[in-house]
FITORGU-716878 format. One record per residue: residue in three letters; z negated, y, x negated of N, C-alpha, C in turn. Coordinates in pm, whole numbers, padded with zeros to 5 digits, always signed. Atoms other than C-alpha are relative to their C-alpha. Example, Ala and Ser with C-alpha at 12.3 -4.5 7.8 and 13.67 -1.06 7.14 Angstrom:
BEGIN
ALA+00000-00119-00089-00780-00450-01230+00000+00120-00090 SER+00006-00119+00082-00714-00106-01367-00073+00109+00077 
% end
This chain:
BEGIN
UNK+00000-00119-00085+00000+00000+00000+00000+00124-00089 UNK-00011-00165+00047+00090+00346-00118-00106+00110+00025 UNK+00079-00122-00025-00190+00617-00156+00056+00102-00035 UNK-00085-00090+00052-00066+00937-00151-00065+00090-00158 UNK+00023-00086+00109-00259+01019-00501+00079-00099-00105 UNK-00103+00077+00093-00026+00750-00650+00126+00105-00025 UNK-00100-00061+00057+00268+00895-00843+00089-00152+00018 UNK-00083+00094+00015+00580+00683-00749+00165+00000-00012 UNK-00133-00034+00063+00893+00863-00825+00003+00148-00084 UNK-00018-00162+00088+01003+01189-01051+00028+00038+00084 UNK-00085-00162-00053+01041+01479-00887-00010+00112-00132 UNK-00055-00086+00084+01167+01748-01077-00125+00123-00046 UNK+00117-00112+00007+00905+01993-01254+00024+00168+00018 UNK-00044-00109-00042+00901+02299-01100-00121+00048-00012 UNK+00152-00050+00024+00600+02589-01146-00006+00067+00106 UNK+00035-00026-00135+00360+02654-00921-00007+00149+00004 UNK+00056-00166-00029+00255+03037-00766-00076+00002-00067 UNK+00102-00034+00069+00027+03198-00919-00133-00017+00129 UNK+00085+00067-00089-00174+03130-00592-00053-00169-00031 UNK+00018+00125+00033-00137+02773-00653-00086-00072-00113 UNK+00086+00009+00117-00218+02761-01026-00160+00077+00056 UNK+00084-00065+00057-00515+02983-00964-00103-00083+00094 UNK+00122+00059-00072-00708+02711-00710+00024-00159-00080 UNK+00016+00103+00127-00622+02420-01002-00082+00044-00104 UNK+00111-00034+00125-00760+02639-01258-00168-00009+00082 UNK+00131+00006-00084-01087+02685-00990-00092-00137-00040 UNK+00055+00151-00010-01141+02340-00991-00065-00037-00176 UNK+00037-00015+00169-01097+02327-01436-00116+00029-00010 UNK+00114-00087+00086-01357+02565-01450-00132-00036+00103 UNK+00129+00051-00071-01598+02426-01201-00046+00109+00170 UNK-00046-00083-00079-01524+02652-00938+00059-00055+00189 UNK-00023+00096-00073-01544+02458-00633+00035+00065+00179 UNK-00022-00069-00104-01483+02556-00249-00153-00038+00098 UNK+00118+00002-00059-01845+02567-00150-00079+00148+00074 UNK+00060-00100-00038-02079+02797+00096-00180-00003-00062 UNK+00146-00004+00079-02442+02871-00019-00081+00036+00106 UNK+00071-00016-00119-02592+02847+00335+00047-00086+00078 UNK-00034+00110-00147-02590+02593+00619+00052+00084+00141 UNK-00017-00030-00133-02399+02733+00935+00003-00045+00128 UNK-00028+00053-00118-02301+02665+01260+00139+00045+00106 UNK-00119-00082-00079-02046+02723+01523-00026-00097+00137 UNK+00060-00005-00112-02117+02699+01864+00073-00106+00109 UNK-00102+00107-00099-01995+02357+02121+00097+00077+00077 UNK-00042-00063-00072-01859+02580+02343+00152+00053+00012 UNK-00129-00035+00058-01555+02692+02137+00145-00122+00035 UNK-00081+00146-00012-01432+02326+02215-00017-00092+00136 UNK+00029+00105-00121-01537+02232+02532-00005+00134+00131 UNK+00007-00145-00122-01539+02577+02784+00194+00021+00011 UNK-00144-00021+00028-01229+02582+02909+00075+00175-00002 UNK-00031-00128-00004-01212+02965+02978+00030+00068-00121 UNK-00001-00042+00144-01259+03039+02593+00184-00070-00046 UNK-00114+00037+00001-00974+02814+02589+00182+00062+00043 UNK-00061-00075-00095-00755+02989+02799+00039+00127-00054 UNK+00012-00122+00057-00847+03301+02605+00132-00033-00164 UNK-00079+00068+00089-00689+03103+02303+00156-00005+00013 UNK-00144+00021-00031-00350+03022+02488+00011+00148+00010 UNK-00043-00131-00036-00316+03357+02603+00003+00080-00150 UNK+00016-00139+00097-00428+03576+02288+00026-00103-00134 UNK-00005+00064+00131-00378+03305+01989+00183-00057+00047 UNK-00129+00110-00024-00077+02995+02104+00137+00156+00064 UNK-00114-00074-00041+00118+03303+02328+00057+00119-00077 UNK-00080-00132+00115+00143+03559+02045+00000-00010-00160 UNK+00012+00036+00119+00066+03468+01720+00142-00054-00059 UNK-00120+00045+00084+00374+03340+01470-00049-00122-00053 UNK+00107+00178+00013+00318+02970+01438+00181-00120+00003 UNK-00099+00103+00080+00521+02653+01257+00072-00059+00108 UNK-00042+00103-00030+00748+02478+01473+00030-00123-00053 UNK-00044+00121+00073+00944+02228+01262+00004+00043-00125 UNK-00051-00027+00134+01013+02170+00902+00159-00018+00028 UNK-00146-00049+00022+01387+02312+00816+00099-00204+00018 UNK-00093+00174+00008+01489+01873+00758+00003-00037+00137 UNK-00002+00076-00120+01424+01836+01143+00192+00043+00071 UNK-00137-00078-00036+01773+02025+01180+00114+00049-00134 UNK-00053-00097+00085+01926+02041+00811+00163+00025+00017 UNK-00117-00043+00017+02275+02070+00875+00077+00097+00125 UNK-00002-00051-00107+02483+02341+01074+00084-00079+00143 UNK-00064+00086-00125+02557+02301+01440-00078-00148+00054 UNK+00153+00124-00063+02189+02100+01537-00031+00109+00082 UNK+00098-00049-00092+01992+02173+01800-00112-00106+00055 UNK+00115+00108-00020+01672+02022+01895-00104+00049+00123 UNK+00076-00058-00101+01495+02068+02225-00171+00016-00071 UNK+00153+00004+00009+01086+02175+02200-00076-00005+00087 UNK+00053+00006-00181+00880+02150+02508-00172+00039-00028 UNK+00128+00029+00043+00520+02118+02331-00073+00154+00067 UNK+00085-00135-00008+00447+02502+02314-00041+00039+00126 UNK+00032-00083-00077+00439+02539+02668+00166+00048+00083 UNK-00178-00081-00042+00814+02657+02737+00085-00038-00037 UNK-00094+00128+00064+01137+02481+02697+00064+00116-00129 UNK-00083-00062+00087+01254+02595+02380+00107-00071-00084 UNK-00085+00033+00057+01572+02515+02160-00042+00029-00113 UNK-00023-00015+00135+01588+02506+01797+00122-00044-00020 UNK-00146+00055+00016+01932+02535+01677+00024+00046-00137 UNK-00033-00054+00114+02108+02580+01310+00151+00029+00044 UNK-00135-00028-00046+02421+02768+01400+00132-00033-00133 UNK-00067+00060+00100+02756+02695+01215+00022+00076-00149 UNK+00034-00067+00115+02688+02938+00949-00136-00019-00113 UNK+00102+00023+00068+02336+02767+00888-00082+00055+00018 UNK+00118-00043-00084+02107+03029+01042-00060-00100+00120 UNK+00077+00066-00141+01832+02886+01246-00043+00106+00100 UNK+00033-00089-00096+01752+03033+01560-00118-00060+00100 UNK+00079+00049-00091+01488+02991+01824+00013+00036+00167 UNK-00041-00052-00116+01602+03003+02188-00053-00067+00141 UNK+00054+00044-00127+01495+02962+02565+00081-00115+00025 UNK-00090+00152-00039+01633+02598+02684+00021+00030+00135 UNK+00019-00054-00116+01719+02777+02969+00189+00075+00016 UNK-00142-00060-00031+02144+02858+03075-00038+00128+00110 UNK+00009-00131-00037+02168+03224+03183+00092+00018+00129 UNK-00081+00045-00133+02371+03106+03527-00102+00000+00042 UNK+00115+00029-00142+02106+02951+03743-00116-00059-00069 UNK+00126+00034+00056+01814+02886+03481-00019-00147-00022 UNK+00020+00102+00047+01893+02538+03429-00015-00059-00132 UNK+00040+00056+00107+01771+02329+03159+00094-00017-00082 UNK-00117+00020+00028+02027+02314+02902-00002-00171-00078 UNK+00001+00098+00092+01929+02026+02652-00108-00037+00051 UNK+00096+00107-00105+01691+01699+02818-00062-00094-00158 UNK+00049+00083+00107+01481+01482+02577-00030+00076-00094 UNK+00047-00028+00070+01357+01533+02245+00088-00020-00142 UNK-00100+00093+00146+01638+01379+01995+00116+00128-00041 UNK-00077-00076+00048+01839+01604+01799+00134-00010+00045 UNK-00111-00044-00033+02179+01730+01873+00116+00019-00037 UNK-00085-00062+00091+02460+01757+01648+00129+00016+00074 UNK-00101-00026-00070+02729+01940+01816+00048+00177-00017 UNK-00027-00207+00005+02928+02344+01798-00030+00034+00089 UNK+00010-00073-00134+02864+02339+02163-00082-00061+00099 UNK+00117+00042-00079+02568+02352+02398+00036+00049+00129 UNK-00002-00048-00144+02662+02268+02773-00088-00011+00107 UNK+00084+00034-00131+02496+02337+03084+00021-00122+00086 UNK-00069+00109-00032+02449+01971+03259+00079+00007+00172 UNK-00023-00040-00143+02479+02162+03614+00152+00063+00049 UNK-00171-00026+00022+02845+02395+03576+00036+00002-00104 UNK-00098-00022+00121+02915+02342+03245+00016+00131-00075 UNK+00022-00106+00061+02830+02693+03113-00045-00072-00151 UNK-00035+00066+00089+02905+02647+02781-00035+00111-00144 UNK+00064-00095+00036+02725+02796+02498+00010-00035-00202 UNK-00015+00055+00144+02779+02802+02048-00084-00005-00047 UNK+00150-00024+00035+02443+02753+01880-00042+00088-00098 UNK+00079-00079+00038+02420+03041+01756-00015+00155+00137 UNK+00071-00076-00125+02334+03144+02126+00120+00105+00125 UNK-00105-00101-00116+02692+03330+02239+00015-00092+00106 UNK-00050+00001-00114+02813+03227+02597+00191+00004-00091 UNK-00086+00007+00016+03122+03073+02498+00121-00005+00102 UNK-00117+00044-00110+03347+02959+02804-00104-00043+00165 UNK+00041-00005-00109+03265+02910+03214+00110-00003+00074 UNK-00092-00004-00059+03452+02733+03456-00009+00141+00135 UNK-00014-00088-00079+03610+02957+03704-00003+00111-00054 UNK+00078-00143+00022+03551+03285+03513+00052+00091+00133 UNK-00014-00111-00080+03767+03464+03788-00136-00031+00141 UNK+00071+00016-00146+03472+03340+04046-00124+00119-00078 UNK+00144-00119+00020+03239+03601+03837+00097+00119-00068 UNK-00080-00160+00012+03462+03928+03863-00119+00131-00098 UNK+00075-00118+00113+03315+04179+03563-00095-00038-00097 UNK+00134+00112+00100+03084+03904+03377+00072+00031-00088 UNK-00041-00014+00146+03093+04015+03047-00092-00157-00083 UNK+00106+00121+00025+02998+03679+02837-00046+00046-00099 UNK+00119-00063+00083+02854+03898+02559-00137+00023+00035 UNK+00123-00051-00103+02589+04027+02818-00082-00171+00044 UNK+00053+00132-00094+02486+03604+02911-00027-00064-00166 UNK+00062+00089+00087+02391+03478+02562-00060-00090-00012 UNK+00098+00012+00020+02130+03275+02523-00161+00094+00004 UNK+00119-00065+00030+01742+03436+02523-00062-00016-00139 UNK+00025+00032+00146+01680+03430+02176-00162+00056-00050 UNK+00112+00019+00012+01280+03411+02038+00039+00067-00151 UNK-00023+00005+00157+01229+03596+01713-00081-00097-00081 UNK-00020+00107+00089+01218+03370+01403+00043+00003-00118 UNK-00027-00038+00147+01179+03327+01048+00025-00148-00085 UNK-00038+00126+00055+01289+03019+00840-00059+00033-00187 UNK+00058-00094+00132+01102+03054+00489-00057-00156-00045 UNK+00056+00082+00027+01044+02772+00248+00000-00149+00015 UNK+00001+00115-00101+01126+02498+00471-00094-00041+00143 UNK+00063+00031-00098+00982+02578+00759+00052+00077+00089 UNK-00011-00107-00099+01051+02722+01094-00039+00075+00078 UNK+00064-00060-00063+00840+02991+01218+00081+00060+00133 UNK-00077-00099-00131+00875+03160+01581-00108+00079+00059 UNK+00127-00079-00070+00677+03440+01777+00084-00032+00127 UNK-00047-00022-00114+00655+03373+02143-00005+00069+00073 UNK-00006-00103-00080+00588+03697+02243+00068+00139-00090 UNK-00009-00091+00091+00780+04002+02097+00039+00030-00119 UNK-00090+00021+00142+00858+04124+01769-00123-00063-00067 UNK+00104+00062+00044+00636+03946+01541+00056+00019-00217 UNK+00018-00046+00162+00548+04039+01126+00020-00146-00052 UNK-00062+00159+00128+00706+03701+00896-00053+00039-00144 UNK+00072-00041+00118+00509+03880+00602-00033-00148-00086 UNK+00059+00108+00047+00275+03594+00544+00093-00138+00023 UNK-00056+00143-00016+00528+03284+00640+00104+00011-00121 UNK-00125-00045+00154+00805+03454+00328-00113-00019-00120 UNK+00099+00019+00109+00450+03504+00122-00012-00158-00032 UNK+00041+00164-00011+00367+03099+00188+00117-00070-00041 UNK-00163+00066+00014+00779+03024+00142+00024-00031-00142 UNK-00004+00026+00145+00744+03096-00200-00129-00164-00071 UNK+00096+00111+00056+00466+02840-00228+00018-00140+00038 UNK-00077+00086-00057+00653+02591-00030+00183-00045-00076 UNK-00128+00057+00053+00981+02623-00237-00028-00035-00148 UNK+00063+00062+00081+00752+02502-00542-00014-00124-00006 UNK+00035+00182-00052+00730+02163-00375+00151-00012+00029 UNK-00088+00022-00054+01091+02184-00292+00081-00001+00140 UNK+00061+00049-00121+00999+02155+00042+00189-00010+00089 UNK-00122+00009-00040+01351+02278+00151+00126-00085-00023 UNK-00145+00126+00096+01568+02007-00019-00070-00152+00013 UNK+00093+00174-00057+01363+01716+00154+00095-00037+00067 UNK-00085+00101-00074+01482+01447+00367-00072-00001+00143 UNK+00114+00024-00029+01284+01396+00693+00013-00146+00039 UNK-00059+00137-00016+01244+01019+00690-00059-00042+00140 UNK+00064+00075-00098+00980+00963+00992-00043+00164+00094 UNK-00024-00142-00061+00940+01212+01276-00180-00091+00161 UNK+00105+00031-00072+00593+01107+01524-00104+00077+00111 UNK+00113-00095-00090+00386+01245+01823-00091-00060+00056 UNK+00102+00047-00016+00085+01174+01865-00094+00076+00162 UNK+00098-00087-00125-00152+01257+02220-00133-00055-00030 UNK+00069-00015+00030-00443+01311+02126-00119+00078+00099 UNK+00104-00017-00067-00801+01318+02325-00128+00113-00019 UNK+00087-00103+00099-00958+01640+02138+00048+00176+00059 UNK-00022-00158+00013-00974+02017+02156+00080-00013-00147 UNK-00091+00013+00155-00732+02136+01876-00085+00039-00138 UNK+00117-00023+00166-01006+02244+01643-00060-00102-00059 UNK+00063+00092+00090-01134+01970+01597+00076-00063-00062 UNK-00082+00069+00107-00845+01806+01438+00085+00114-00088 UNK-00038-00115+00164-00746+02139+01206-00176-00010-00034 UNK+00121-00021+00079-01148+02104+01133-00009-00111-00124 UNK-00013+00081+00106-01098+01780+00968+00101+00015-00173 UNK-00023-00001+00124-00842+01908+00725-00024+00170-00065 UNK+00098-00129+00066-01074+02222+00624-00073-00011-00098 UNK+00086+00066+00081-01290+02029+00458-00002-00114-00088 UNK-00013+00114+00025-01334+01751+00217-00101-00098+00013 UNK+00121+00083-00035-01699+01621+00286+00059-00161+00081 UNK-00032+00143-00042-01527+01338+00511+00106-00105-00119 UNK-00131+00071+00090-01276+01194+00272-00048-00157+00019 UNK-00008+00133+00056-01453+00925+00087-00088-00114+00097 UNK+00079+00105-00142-01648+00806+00433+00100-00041+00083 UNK-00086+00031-00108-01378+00823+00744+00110-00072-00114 UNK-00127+00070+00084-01120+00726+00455-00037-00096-00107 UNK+00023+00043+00076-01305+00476+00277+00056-00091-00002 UNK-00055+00137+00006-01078+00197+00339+00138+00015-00013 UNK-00120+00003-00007-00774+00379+00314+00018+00150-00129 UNK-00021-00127+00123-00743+00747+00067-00137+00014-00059 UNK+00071-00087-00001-01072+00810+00027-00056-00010-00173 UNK+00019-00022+00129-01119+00645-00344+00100+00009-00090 UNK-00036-00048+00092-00851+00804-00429-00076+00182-00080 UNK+00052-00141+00035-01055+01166-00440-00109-00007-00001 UNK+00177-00057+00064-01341+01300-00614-00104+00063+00132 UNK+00032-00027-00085-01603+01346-00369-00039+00152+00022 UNK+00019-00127-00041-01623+01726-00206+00082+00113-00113 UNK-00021-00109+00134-01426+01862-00525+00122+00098+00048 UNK-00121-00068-00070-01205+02117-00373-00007+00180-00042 UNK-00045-00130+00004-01077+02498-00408+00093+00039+00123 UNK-00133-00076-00120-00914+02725-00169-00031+00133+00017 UNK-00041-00179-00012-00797+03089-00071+00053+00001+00152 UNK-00046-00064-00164-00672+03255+00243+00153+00080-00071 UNK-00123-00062+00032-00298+03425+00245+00012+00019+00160 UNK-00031-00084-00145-00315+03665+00551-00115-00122+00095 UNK+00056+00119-00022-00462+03414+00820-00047-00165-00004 UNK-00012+00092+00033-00384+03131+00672-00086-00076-00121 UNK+00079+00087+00185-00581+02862+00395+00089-00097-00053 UNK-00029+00061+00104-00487+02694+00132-00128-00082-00073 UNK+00117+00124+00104-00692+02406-00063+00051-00085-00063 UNK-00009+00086+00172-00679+02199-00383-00081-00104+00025 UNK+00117+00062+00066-00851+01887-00421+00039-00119-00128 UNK-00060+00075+00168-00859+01691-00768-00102-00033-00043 UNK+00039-00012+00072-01014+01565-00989-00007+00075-00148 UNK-00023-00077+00056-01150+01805-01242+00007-00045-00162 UNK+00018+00076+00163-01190+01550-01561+00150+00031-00033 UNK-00148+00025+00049-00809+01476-01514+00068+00122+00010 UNK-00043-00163+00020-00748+01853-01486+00018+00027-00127 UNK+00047-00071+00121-00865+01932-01788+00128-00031-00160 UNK-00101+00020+00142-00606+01920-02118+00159-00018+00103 UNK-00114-00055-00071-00309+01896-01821+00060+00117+00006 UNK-00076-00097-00021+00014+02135-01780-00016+00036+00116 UNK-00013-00083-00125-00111+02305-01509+00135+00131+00089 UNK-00206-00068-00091+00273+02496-01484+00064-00089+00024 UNK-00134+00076-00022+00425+02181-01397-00073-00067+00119 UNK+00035+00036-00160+00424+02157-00999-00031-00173-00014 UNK-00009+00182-00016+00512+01746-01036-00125-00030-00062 UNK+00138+00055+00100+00127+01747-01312-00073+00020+00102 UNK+00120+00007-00019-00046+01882-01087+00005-00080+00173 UNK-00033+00085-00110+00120+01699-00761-00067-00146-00005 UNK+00044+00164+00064+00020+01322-00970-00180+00060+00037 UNK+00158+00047+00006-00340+01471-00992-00100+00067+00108 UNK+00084-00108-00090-00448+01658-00692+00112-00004+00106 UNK-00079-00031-00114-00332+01750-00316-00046+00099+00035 UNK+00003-00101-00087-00274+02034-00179-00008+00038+00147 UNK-00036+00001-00131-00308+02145+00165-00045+00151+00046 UNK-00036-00125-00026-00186+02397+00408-00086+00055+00110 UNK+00044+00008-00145-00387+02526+00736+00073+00128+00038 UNK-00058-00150-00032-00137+02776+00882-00009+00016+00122 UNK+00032-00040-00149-00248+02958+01167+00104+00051+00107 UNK+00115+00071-00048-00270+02874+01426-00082-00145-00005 UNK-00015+00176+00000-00210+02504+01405+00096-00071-00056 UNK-00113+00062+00098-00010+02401+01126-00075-00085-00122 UNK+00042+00074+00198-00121+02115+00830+00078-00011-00081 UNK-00040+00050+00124+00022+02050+00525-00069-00045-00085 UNK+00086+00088+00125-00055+01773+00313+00151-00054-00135 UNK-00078-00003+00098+00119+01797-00015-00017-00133-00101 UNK+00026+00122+00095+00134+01412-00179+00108+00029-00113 UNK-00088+00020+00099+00285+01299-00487+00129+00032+00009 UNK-00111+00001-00020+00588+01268-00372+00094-00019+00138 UNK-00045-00064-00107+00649+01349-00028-00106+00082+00107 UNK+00071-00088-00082+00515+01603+00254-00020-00027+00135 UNK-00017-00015-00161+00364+01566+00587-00028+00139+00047 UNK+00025-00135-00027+00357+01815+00778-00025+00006+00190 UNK+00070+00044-00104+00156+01835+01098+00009+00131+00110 UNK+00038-00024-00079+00199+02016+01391-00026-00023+00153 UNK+00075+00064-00060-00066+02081+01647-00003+00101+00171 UNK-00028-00079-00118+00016+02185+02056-00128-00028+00118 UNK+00072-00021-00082-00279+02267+02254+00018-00077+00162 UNK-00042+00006-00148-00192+02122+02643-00147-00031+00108 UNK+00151+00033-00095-00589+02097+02760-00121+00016-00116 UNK+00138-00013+00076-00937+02205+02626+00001-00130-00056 UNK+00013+00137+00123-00943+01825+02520+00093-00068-00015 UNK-00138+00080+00045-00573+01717+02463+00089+00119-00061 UNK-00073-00061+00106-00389+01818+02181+00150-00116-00012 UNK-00123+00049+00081-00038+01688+02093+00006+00036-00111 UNK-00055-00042+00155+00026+01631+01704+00138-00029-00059 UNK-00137+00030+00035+00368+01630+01606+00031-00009-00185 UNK-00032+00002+00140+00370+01476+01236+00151-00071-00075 UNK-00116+00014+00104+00698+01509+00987-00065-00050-00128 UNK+00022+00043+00102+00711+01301+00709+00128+00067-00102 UNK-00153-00058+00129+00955+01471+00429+00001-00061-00164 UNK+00000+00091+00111+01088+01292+00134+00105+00046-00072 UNK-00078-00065+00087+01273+01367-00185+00141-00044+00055 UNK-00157+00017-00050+01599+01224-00055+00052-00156+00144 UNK-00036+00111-00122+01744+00963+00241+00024-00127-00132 UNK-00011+00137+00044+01654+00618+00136+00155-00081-00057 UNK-00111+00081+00070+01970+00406-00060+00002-00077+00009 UNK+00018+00158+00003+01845+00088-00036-00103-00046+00083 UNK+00086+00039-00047+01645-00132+00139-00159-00007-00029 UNK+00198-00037+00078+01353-00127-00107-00035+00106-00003 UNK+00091-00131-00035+01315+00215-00055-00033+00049+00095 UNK-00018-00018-00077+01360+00228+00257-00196-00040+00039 UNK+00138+00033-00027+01050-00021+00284-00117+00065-00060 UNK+00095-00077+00083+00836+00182+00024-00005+00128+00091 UNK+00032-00112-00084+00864+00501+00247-00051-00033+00075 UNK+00120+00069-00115+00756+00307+00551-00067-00043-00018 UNK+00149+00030+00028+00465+00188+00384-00078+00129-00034 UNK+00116-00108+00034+00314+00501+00260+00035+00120+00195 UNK+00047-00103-00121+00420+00656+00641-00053-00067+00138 UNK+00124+00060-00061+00230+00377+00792-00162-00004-00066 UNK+00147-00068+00050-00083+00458+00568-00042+00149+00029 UNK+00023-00101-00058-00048+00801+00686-00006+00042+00107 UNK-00024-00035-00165+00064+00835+00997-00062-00084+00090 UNK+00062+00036-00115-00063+00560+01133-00133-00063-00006 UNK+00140+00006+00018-00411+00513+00971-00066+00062-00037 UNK+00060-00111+00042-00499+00789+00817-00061+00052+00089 UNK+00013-00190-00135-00429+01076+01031-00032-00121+00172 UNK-00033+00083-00128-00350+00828+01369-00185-00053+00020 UNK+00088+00152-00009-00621+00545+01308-00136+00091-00017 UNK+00094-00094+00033-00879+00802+01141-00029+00129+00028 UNK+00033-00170+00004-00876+01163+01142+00028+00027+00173 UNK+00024-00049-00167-00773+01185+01538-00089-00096+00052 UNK+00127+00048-00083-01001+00939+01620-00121+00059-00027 UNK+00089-00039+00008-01252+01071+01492-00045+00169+00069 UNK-00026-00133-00102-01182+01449+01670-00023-00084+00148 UNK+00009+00024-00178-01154+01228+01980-00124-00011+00023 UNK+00151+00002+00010-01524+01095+01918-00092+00128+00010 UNK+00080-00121+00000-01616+01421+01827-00017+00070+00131 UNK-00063-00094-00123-01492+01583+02171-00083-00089+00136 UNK+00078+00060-00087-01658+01295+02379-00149+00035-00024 UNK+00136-00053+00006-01962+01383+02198-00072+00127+00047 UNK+00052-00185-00072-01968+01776+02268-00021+00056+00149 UNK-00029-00016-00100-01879+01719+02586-00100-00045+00073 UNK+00156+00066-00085-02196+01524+02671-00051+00110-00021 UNK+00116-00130+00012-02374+01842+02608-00149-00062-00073 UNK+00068+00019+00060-02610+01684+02385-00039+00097-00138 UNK-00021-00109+00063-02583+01980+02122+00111+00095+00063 UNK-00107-00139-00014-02460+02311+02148+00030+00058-00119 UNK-00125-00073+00082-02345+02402+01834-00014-00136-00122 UNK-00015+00084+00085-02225+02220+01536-00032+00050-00142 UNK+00149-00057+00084-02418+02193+01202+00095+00014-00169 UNK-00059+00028+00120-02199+02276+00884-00088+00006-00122 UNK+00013+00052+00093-02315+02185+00560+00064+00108-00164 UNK-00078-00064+00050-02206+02375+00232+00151-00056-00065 UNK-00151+00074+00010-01864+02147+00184+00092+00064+00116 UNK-00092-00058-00124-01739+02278+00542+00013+00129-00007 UNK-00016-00127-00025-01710+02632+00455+00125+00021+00073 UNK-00134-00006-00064-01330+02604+00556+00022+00053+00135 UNK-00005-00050-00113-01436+02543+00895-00031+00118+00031 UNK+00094-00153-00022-01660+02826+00919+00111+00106+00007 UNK-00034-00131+00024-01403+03071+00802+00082-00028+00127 UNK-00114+00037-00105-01127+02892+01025-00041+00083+00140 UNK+00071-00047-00145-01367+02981+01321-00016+00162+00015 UNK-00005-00112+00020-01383+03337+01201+00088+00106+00026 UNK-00107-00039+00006-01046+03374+01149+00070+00013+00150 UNK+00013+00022-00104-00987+03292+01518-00026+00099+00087 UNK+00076-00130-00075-01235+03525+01647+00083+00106-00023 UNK-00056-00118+00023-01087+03810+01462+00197+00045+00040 UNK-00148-00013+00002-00715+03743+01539+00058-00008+00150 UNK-00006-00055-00187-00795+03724+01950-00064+00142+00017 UNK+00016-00207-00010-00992+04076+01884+00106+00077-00003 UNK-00110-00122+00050-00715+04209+01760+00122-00022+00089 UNK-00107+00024-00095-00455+04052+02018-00048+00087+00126 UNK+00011-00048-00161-00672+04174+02301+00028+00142+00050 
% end
């Protein structure tokens, strides 16, 4: 079985940010991601559904948040329905290679344009009702009858187009408005360090999940659980609680490694410090990244109930399998991830958690100085519905 702190192919050495390097050096120098006080954070956040509510509205409906990684659509003339967020949306790469983010919605009679979840490869997106007929990069191409709509300009019937930023290998969208891509171009650079954009995606998974969504971005905040919930599967691959991390706008970042095998390593060579440490991403609102050896999951997480979360995890890999033996070597390390790790472990254990809060047997929850992550996560939260309201 494949752990992802195994090293099992070259990837190419590429250097990290200076963000990156500077939570490896952390670790070198003893510099760990610890708080120096026991907190708390209150049941309520995870089990009230009104607070919840407050969330969809002022966090999920405005905020700038991950849809897919760029491999779920790399070539032009894809489109890929989304449904998760709440609203039918399209993802399309038009034939020039821009991605776009658009309403799944024909500008005739509001019908659905694209059904299911399976990618699309086609120049032209038709309506299944009259055939309004549309190029993916959102014009209103053709419509039978045009003389039955006397003065229809088809410039004026586009598509509804969502703004949207593509950075890194990933595809950000705001669903309300114009929305600042600052921090997702800042993070792009730290994402095209890993390559991230010149992946493959080999395994594509959705998970429904029995939890408020915090509690499964709380699990990868922290490393205190590792070498317990993962003791039968990652957990001796990592040093226990040894971690670093930073913030970039709302977002965290964390390191964990060992710091022995740090030490006398080329910390400028992305692939040294990939073999001896993982990185990971928490991009707000609900985005993971877990940076292995040698390929990326990448996790996102859609709210649909105070205690049901959908997780939609991408597996990305240096290139589309060649052979059968590699074929099987990828599906072993994205059945240790996907479906025991994260699947078997880390959402079960959010689900547990969520049955527990929900008994009302405590009202708040008791962090420790390893969970600072959460803490801030919960902070970060607060301050980013103040500022929406």
């Amino acid at each position: 079985m494949t752990s992802p702190m195994e090293k099992t192919s070259t990837l190419p050495g590429t250097l990290p940010t200076a963000g990156q390097l500077a939570l490896a050096e952390q670790i070198v120098h003893g510099i760990s991601r610890t708080n120096h006080a026991v907190q708390t954070v209150p049941t309520a956040v995870y089990t009230d559904p009104e607070h919840f509510a407050r969330e969809q509205a002022l966090l999920f409906g405005r905020a700038p948040q991950v849809l897919c990684p760029s491999a779920l659509i790399p070539q032009p003339n894809m489109a890929v329905p989304h449904d998760a967020a709440g609203r039918p949306l399209l993802i399309s790469r038009d034939g020039a290679g821009k991605a776009h983010v658009f309403l799944n919605v024909c500008r005739h009679r509001g019908t659905r344009l694209v059904e299911g979840s399976d990618v699309q490869c086609s120049k032209r997106i038709t309506c299944p009702y009259h055939a309004w007929t549309y190029a993916t990069d959102g014009r209103l191409l053709a419509l039978p009858r045009p003389d039955a709509f006397p003065g229809l300009e088809k410039a004026d019937h586009g598509l509804i187009e969502l703004e949207s930023c593509e950075a890194g290998g990933l595809i950000w969208y705001a669903p309300k408005g114009a929305a600042d891509f600052a921090d997702a171009r800042t993070l792009g650079a730290d994402f095209d360090a890993f390559a991230m954009a010149k992946l493959h995606l080999f395994r594509r998974n959705t998970h429904d999940v029995a939890s408020n969504w915090k509690l499964i971005m709380d699990a990868f905040l922290e490393s205190y659980h590792v070498s317990r919930l993962h003791s039968e599967t990652i957990g001796p691959f990592f040093r226990d609680g040894v971690s670093s991390g930073d913030t970039v706008g709302p977002h965290q970042r964390s390191f964990v490694a060992r710091a022995a095998e740090l030490e006398g390593a080329d910390l400028n060579d992305m692939a040294v410090l990939r073999r001896l440490g993982t990185y990971a991403y928490q991009l707000f609102p609900a985005t993971v990244l877990v940076i292995s050896p040698d390929y990326i999951n990448v996790m996102t997480l859609w709210p649909q109930g105070v205690n049901r979360t959908l997780v939609e995890d991408f597996m990305l890999i240096p290139e589309e399998p060649q052979s059968d033996k590699a074929r099987d070597h990828w599906e072993r390390s994205w059945q240790l991830l996907d479906g025991k790790v994260f699947g078997g472990e880390d959402f079960r254990a959010a689900a547990l958690g969520q049955q527990g809060l929900e008994s009302g047997a405590i009202d708040h929850l008791t962090l420790g100085t390893l969970e600072g992550g959460i803490r801030l996560f919960h902070e970060i939260c607060t301050e980013q519905m103040a500022a929406a309201e």
